[in-house]
N, C-alpha and C positions, 0 to 999 in steps of 0.2 A: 519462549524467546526465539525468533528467528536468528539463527544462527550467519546464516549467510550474510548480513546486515554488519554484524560484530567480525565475524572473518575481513568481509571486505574494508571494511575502516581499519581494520587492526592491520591487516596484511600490505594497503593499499599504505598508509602510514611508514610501515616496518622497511618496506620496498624504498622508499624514499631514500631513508635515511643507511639500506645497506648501497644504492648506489651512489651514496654521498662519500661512505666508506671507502669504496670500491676507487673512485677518483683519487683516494688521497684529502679527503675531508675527514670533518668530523660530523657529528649529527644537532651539536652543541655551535655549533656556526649557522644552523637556521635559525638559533635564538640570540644572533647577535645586535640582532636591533629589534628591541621587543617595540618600538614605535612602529614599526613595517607591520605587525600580528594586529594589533591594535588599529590599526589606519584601513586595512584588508578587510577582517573580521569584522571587527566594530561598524565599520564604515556603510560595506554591505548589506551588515545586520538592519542601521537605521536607512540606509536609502531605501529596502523594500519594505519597512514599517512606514514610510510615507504612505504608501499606497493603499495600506490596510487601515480601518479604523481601532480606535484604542483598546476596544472589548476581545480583539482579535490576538490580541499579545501575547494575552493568558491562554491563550491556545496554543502556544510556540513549543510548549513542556509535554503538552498530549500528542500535536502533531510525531514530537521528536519517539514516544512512547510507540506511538502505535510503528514506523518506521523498526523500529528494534523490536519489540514486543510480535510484531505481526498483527492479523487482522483482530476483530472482538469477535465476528464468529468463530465458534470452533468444531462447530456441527458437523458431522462427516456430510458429503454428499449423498452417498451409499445409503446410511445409516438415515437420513431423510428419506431417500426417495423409497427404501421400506415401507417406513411411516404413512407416508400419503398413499403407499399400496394397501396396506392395514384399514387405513381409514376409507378409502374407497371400498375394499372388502364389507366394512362393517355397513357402510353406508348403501352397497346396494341391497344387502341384508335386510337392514333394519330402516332404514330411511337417513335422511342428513338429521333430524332431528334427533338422534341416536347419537351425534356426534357432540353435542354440547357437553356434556361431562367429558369425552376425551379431549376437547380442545382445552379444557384450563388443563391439563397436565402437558400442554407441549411448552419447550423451556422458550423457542423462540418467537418473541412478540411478532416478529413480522408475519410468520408463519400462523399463530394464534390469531391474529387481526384476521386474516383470511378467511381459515376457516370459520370463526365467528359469523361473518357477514353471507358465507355460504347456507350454516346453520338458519343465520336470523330471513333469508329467503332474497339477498340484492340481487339486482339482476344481476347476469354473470357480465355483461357491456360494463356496469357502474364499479363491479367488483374489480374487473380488469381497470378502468379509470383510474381508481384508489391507488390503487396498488402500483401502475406505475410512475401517479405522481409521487409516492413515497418511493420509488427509486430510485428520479430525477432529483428530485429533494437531497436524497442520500450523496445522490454524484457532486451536485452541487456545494453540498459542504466539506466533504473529502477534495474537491477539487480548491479549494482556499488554499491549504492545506500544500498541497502538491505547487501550487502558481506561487505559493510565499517562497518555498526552497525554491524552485524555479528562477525567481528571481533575483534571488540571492544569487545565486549561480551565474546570471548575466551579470551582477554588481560588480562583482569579486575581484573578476580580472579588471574589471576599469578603475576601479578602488587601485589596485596594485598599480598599475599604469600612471596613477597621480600620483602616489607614493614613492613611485620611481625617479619622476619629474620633480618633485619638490628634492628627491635626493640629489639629484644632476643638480641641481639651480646652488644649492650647498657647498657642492664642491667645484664650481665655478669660480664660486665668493670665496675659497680657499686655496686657490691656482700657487698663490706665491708661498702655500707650506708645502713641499711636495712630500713630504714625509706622511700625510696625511689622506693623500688621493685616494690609496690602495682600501685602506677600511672605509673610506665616505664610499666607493662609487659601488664595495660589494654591499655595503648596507641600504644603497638605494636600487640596486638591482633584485635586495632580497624583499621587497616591496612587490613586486612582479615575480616572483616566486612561490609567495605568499597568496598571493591572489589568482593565481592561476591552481595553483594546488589546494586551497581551499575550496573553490569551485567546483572541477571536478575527481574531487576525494572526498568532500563534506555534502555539499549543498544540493548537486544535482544525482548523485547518486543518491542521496533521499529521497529525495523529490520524484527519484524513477521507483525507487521502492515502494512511496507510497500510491503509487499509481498503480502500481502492479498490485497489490493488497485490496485498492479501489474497485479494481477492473473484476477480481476474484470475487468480491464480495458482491458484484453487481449479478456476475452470473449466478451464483449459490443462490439472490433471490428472483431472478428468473427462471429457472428452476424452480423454486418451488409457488412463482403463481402460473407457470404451466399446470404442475401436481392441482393444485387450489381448483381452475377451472376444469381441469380433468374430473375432479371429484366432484366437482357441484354437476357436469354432464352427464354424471353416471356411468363414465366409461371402465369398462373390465380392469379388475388392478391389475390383470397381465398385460395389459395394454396401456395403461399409466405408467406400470415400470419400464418399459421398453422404452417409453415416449422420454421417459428424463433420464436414464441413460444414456443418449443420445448425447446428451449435454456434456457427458463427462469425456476423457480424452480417451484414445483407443486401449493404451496402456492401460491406465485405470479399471476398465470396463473389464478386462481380459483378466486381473487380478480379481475381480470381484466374481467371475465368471467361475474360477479355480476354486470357490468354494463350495460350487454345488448347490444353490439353492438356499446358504446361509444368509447372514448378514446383506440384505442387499442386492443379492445376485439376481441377474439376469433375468427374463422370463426363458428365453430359448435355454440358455444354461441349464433353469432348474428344470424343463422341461426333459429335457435328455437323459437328467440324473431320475424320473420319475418313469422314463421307460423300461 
């Protein structure tokens, strides 16, 4: 579970309601016109289901999943870019066709597809092709995904904005009770409260989570069809490992580096720990 996803909804929500406090509110006054939640919410919800086709709905339950949940891989980088040194190892050993029995034991299909096609002899041009039309592919449907909150997010506050205005238009028509002003004009103002804090607390903070999740998962498989055409070139797995390494952030590298040659580390790292 990504934590920081649930922090910020929970904290970003909690904040609301202690500066509601803090004025001399209560938190139980944003629920004073549950038609405001409804008209915002709701409203938003179906203006950016215009845009999408029907099949796309039942997506709305996984989108919100993977957003809290975090990405579907959970592969280390490290603990990969070992692997494809391993398999380079074996592979300038023994040949790529050495490789067919350890490629059904890798757990990731992306990764599996690759070396597969390295095994079966594609040229490394066709292999590179494949590979990054299944990454565009990839972007392109995370990227639904990401444009549906997105536009919920522009909805939001304009949803609020007409909810505000049908509330003015209300208490127009009620001029001669004035007893009654005071609660029409904050229930049509809580319209545009609603809708701007929907926005950005619900819609586009997801919508940037799951970009962010998108963007990681694009690189984890760049990285490994770097690894992929490294292996089919026959390059040194000292030199595969250094190559995707590179990919990872300096921090990262430095940690992995502290281990001396275990898990992942370095070539120069383990190199220093072997003199």
């Amino acid at each position: 579970m990504d934590l920081a996803t649930i922090i910020g909804l929970v904290g970003g929500i909690a904040l609301v309601f202690i500066v509601l406090i803090v004025e001399g509110g209560s938190p139980m006054e944003l629920f004073a016109a549950p038609q405001a939640i409804l008209l915002t919410i709701g409203g938003a919800l179906l203006a950016t289901v215009i845009s999408y086709p029907m099949k796309s709905l039942g997506l709305i339950p996984k989108w919100l999943m993977l957003a809290i949940m975090g990405s579907k891989e959970k592969e280390s980088p490290a603990e990969t870019i070992n692997l494809l040194s391993q398999l380079a190892d074996k592979a300038r050993r023994e040949g790529l066709l050495a490789l067919e029995e350890e490629s059904k034991k890798i757990p990731n299909e992306f990764l599996k597809k690759g070396v597969m096609m390295v095994v079966d002899g594609v040229d490394p041009s066709q292999v590179r092709a494949i590979m990054e039309i299944d990454i565009r592919h990839m972007e392109e449907r995370h990227g639904q995904g990401i444009n549906f909150f997105a536009a919920a997010g522009g909805y939001g506050p304009t949803m609020g904005i007409i909810g505000t205005v049908m509330g003015l238009i209300s208490v127009l028509q009620k001029l001669d009770d004035p007893s009654t002003l005071g609660h029409s004009i904050s229930a049509a103002f809580l319209a545009t409260l609603w809708g701007i804090f929907s926005a950005n607390i619900i819609w586009l903070p997801i919508a940037g989570k799951l970009r962010y999740n998108s963007d990681e998962e694009v690189a984890f498989r760049r990285l490994m069809l770097e690894g992929i055409l490294s292996l089919q070139a026959g390059e040194n797995p000292r030199i595969v490992k250094e190559k995707l390494f590179a990919f990872l952030p300096p921090k990262m590298r430095q940690e992995e580096g502290k281990e001396g040659g275990g898990k992942g580390a370095p070539a120069k790292a383990k190199a220093k720990a072997e003199a």
